[in-house]
N, C-alpha and C positions, 0 to 999 in steps of 0.2 A: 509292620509288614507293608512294602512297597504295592500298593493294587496296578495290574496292569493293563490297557488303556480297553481291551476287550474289554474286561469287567467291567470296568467303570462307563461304558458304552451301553451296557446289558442293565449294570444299576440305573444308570438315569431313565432307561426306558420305562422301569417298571414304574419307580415311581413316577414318572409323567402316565400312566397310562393306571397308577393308583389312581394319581390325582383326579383325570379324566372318569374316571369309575364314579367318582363320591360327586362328582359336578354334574353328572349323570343322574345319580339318585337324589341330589337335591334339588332339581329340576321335577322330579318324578313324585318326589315325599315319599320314597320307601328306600332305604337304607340296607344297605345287607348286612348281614352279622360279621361278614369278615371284615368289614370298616364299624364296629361297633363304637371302639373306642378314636376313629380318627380326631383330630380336632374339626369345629367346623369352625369356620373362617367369616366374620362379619366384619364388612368393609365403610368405611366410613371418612368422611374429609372436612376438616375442621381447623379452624381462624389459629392455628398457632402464633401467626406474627401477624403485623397488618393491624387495621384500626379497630380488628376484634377479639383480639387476644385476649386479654380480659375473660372474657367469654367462653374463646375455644377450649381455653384451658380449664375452667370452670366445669365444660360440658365433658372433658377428657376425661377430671376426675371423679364426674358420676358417674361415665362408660367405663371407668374401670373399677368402682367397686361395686357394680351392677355384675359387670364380669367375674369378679371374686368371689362375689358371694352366690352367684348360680355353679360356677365351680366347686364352690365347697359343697353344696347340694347334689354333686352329682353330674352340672353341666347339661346340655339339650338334649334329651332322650339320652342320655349316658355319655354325649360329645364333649369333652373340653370345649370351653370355647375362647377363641384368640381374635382380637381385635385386630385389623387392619387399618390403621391411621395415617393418612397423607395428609401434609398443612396446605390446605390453599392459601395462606396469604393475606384470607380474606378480598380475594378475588374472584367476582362470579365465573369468571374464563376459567380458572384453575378449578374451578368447585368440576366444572364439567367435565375437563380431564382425568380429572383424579376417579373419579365416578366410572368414566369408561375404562381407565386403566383397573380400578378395583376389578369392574367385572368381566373383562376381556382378558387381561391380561393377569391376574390373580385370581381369576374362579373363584371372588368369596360367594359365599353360599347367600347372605343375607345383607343388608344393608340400613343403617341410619342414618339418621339424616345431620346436616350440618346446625353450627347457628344463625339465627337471623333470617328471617322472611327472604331479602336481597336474594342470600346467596340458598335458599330453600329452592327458590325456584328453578335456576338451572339444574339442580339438584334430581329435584322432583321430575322434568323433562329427561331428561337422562337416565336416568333408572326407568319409567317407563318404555322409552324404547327397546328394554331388553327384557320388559317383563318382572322389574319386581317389585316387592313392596318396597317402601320406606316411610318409616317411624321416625317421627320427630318433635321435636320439643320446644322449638321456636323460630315455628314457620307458621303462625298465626292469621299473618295478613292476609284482607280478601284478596289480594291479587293471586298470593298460591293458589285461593281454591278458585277463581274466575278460570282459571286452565282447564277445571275441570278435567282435573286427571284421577285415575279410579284406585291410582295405587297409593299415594300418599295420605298420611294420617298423625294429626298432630295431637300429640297428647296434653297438652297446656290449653290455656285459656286461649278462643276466639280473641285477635286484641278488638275489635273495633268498639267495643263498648268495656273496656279495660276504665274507663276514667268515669263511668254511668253511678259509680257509687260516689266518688270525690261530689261529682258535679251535683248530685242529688241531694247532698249533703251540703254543699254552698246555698244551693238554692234556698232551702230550708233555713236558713237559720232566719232567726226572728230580724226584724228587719231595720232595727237598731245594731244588731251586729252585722248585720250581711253586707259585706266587701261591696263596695259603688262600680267598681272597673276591675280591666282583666286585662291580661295581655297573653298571646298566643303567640309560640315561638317553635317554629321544628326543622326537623331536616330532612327532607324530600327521601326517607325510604319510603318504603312497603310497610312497615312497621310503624313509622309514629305518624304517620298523615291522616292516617283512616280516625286514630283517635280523636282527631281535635275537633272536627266539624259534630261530631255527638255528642262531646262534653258543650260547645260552641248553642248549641240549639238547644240545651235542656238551661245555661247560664243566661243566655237571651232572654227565654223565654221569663226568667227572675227578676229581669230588669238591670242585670249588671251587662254594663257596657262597655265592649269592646275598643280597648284605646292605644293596641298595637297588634298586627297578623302580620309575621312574614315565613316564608318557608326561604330555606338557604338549602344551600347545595351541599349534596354528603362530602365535598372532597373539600369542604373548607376547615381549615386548620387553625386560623385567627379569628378567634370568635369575639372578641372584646370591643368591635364597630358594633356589631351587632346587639351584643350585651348591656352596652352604651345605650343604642338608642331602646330600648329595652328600660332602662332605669332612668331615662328622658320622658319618659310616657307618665310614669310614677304610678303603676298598677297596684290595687291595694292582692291580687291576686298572680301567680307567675305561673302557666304551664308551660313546663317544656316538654318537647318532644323531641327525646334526645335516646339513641340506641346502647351507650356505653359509659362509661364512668369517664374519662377524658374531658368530654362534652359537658355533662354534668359542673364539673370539677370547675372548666374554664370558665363557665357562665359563675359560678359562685363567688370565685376568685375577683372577676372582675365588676359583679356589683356590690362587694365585700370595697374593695377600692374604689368605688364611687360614690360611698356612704348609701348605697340602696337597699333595703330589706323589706321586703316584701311582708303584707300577715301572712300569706298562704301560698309554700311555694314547692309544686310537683313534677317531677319528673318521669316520663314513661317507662324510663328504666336507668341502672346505674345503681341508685340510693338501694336495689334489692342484692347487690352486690357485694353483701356482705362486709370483712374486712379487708378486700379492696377499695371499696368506696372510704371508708372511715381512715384508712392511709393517706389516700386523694386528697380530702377535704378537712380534715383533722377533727376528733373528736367531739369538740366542743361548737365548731359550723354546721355539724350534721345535726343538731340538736332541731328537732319541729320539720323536718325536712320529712318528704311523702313520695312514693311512690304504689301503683297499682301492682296486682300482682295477684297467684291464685296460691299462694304458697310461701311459708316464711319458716326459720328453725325451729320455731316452739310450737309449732303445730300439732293441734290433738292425735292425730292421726297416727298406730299404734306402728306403723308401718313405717312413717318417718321418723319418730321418735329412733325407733331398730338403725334405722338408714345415719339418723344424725350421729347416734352415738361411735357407729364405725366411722364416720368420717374426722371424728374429734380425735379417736383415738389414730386414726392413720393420719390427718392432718394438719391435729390440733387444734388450738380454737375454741371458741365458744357459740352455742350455739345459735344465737343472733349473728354468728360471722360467717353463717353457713351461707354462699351462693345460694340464691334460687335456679340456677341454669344448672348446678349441681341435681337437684331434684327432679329436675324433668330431664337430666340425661337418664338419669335412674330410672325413672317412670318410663322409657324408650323400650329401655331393656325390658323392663317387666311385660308389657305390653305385646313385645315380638316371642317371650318367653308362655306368656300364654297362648298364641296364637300357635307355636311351635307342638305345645303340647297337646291342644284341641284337635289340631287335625293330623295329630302324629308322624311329623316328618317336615321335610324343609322345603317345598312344593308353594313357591312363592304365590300362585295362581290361588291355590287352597287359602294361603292365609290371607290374601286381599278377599278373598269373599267370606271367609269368618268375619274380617275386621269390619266389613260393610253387614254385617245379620243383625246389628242389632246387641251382640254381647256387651254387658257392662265388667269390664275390668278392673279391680281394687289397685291403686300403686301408691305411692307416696304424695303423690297430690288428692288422692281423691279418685272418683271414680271415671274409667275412659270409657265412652261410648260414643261411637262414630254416626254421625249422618251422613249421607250419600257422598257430601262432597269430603269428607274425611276432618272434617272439625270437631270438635267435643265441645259442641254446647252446654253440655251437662254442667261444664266444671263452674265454678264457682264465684266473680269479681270479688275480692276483695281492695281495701287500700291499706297500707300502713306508712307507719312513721317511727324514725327515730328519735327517740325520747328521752331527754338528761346532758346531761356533758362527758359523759364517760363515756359514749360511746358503747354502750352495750346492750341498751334497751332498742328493741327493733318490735316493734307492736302493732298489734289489730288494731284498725281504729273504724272501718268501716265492713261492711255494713253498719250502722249503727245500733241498730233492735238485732244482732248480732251477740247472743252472752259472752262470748269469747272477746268482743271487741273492747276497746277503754277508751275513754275520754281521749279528744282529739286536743292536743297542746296549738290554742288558737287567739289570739297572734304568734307566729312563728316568734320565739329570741330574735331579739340584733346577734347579726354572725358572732359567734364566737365568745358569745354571754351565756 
């Protein structure tokens, strides 16, 4: 049947002026029964291409079976819910755009947050100025919360003291084992700078000696000068402070070719990247290889366990090859899905003042409970390490007086042994 151009003048109306109804009540948090079942619309913008992919995509797949599985429950007070997904690129400029077009321009009801501290921030500016919340899962760094904005809230570990278990753990050892020197290496985000100077002060103070510090520029892409003078120093210890598996990957590579191996060598993130990283770096290289983190696949946790298993079975996989940014996208949703239910309805003002009361939240990392500036101190530092040649052991190792944690593999293998 041909519709003619009246009708279809009259149809668009209505639904624009549906639409306008439900963005109306989720502004309000009361809902009328004749949009019982609309969908509500959570808007979000994430690294699909760009130096964060890796990542975005990681966080995609925990935003979407966080969405699945609230959907098979029923959905937000009885709402479908449908994710709104624009890629920034992994560009702070595009994080901001995509954020006001979400909510100017597609009226989502609700908002998460992107990855990475970097593009967190614009993130977090921009959703405030229209009033809403945003939940996020790694936007950790002090600099998000030095804005001191009242709407953002990260449900992952604070990082600045993300390395406070490794380093406590160097320190300690008896003093016929304990590493002589160190070397410090990172890359001017928001995310790995804050770590170094507090792992930096707790190794100091042990007496190992710092015998390389540089910080390099995010937009560098040849890192093997740098890697270079790095295994010129001959540090019996290596932290990097490194956002992605790339990075990771190319420093390995190129002290892999300069016969350097390091006993002890951690990276701020990457190595928690599942079987990405183990693609990267190959098997039998990741083998003693460490990173911090508050969250790994074989976690006790009866909630991740539930989470892991859907993702194996939608993914595949095993599950030391599970992402960790997988889980804190997960944790995102949970977090917005409690606050939704608490104060029954989608009244963004409501839920930034549940999320700041004091509530402790159950999700797949662990428990979320916010302090004023929106951090979750509560959650937990761990470290782990990949462990064997196969590529499948991904392990607690730290805290150490931890029951769940094992024996740290120390000296690291020569790469590829």
């Amino acid at each position: 049947m041909k519709l003619n151009g009246k009708f279809l003048r009259v149809l668009g109306a209505t639904t624009v002026a549906g639409s306008m109804a439900l963005a109306l009540a989720t502004d309000s948090g009361a809902v009328s029964k004749s949009h019982a079942m609309s969908p509500i619309k959570i808007g979000i913008s994430l690294s699909l291409s760009g130096d964060f992919s890796a990542d975005g995509q990681a966080f995609q797949q925990g935003y979407k079976l966080w969405a699945s599985d609230i959907n098979k429950a029923g959905g937000l007070l009885g709402h479908p819910v449908t994710l709104d997904i624009k890629s920034d690129a992994s560009l702070p400029a595009q994080v901001q755009t995509n954020y006001q077009a979400l909510i100017s321009n597609d009226h989502v009801a609700l908002t998460f947050g992107p990855f990475s501290s970097l593009l967190t921030i614009p993130a977090a500016k921009t959703t405030a100025r229209y009033g809403y919340a945003m939940v996020e899962g790694a936007g950790g760094a002090p600099s998000v919360f030095s804005l001191k904005l009242h709407n953002v809230f990260d449900v992952a570990l604070p990082v600045a003291n993300s390395l406070v278990p490794f380093a406590n753990w160097i320190s300690t050892l008896p003093a016929s084992k304990r590493p002589k020197t160190v070397a410090y290496v990172t890359s001017n985000d928001p995310f790995t700078e804050p770590q170094i100077p507090v792992a930096q002060a707790i190794l100091s103070k042990a007496g190992i000696k710092s015998v390389y510090n540089h910080v390099f520029p995010a937009e560098v892409t040849d890192f093997t000068p740098i890697a270079d003078a790095v295994a010129a120093a001959k540090p019996d210890v290596v932290i990097l402070g490194a956002t992605d598996v790339p990075t990771v990957s190319a420093f390995m590579q190129a002290f892999e070719q300069s016969g350097f191996s390091p006993k002890a060598f951690i990276a701020t993130a990457g190595p928690d990247q599942g079987a990405a990283f183990i693609k990267a770096v190959g098997k039998a290289n990741a083998d003693g290889v460490m990173v911090p983190n508050s969250w790994y696949g074989l976690a006790a946790n009866k909630q991740s366990k539930k989470m892991v298993a859907e993702y194996i079975k939608t993914y595949g996989g095993t599950p030391a090859g599970v992402n960790g940014d997988v889980a804190e996208a997960y944790a995102v949703g949970q977090v917005m899905a409690a606050a939704v239910k608490a104060t029954g309805g989608f009244s963004n003002s409501k839920i930034i003042t549940y999320l700041h009361s004091g509530v402790k939240i159950a999700t797949v990392l662990g428990g979320a409970q916010f302090n004023a500036l929106g951090e979750n101190p509560s959650m937990t530092a761990y470290t782990f390490q990949w462990q064997g040649t196969t590529g499948t052991k991904f392990v607690q190792v730290n805290p150490a007086n931890d029951p769940n944690s094992v024996k740290i593999v120390y000296p690291k293998p020569a790469w590829g042994k």
